[in-house]
N, C-alpha and C positions, 0 to 999 in steps of 0.2 A: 207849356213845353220848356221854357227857359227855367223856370224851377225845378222840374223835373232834371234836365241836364246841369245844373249846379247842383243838385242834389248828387246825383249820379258821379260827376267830379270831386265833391266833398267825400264821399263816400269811399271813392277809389282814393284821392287820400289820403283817407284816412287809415284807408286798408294798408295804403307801402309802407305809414309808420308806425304799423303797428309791427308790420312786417321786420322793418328795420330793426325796432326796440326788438323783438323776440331774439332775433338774427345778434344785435348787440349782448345781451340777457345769456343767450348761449355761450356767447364766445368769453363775456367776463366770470361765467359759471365755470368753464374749461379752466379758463384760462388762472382762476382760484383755485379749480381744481388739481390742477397740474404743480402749480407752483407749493400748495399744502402738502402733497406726495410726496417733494423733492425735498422739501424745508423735513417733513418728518424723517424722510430715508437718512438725508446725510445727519438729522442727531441723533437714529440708530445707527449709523454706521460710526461717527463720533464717538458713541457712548462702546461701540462695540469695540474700537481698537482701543480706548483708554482701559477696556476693563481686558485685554490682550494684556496690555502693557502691564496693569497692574498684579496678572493671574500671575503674567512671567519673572516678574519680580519677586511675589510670592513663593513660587516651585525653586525659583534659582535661589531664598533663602530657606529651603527645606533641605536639611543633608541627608547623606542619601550616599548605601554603594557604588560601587561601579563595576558594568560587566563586560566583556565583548561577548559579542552573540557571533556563532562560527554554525551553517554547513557547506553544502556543495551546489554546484549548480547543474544544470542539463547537463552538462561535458563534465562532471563530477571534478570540477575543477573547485578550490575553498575559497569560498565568499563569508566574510564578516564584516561587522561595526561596531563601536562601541556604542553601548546602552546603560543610561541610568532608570530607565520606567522598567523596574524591573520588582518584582512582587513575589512571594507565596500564596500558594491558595488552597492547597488541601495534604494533611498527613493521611488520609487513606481513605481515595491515593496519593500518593507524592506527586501534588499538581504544582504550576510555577507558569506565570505570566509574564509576557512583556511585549512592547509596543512600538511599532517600530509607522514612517511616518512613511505617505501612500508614496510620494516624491522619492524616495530612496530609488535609489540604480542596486540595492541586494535587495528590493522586495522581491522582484521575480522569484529569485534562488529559493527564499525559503517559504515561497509558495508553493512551488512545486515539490521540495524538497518531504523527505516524509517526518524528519526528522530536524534537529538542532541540536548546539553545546552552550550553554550557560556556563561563563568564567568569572567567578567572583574574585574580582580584582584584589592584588598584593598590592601592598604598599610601594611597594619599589619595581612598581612594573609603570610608573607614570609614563616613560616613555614611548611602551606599547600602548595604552590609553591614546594619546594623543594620535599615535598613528593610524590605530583603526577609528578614530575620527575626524580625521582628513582625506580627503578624493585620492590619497595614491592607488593605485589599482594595483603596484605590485607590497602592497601591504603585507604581505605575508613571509616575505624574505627577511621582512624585521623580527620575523618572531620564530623561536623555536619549537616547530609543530609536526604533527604525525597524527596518522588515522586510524581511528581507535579496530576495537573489534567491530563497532555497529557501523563501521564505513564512516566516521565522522572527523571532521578536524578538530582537535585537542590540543591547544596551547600550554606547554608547559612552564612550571612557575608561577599560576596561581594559586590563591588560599580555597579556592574551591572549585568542582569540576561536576555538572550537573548534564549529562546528556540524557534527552529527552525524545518519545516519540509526538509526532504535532498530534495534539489531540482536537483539537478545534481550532480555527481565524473565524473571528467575530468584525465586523465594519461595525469602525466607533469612530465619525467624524473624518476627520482628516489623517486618522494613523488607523492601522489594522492592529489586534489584537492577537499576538497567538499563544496558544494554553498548550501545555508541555504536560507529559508525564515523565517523571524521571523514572530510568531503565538501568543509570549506572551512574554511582557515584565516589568522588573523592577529594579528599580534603589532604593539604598541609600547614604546620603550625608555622604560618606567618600573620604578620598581622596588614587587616584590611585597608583599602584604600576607601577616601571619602570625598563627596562631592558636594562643594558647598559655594555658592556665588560663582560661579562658571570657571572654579578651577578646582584642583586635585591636591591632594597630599595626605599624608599622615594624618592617625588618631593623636590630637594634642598631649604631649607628654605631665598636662596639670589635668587631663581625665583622670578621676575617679580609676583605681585600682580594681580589679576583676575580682571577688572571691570566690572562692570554691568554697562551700560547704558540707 
């Protein structure tokens, strides 16, 4: 009987430490588990803002026009910004792109809106530039504007004037997409403004001369 009951005792135990080990075995599985998640997340997230950094470095040495994007909002009141992600995309039809970032306080406007104006920035309009990319909200006092035939606001003074009906908004990331047909166009001979390391100015006077042939 006494062997029986040290049997029985060894047995029980040996059963709490197994129990224990398993209980232990778990929580150091967890507990590697957890910690290889966290270890791998933060060198995706590491690697993710250094190649941020690096993309934004990269576009800010890409030059590149500059536009303000103008239309109206619910209360047909003009809502614009200035925009450099600004594209071509088809002679026929006369399509045109640009991208504007979900955060903006004018998405609304030119989500609902049916339409847009593309202003291909003059050289000597940097002061409007800068304006419509800054938070003033009466932005448009700065500028001298009027509404075309198609109901749109039209800044006058730039080297190009592209209104547009919205032909599509595309979700891409963190910025919306919207694809333009132009409906009415006009150009003056001035010369363009450019955007290179997060400022503005003239085509350099040791550019390469234009020919006509």
């Amino acid at each position: 009987m006494n062997h029986r009951k040290q049997g029985r005792d060894h047995a029980g135990k040996l059963g709490q430490e197994l129990v224990q080990l398993a209980k232990m075995t778990a929580e150091r599985f967890w507990a590697h588990r957890y910690i290889n998640y966290h270890i791998k997340n933060w060198r995706v997230d590491k690697m993710s803002n250094d190649n941020v950094s690096i993309f934004k470095e990269i576009m800010g040495s890409y030059p590149t026009g500059v536009t303000i994007l103008t239309t109206t909002d619910a209360e047909e009141k003009p809502c614009g910004l200035t925009v450099n992600s600004f594209a071509s995309v088809s002679l026929d039809p006369n399509l045109v792109l640009w991208c504007i970032d979900r955060r903006s306080a004018s998405l609304e406007a030119f989500e609902q809106s049916q339409g847009f104006v593309v202003h291909i920035l003059a050289a000597d309009q940097e002061e409007l530039c800068w304006a419509f990319a800054g938070k003033d909200p009466d932005r448009f006092s700065k500028a001298d504007w009027s509404l075309s035939k198609n109901n749109l606001p039209v800044i006058s003074g730039s080297l190009g004037v592209l209104e547009c009906k919205t032909v599509q908004q595309i979700d891409a990331g963190d910025h919306i997409i919207f694809l333009g047909e132009i409906i009415d166009i006009d150009k003056q001979d001035k010369e363009p403004m450019l955007y290179f390391r997060r400022d503005v100015g003239k085509i350099p006077t040791s550019w390469p001369a234009v020919v006509v042939h």
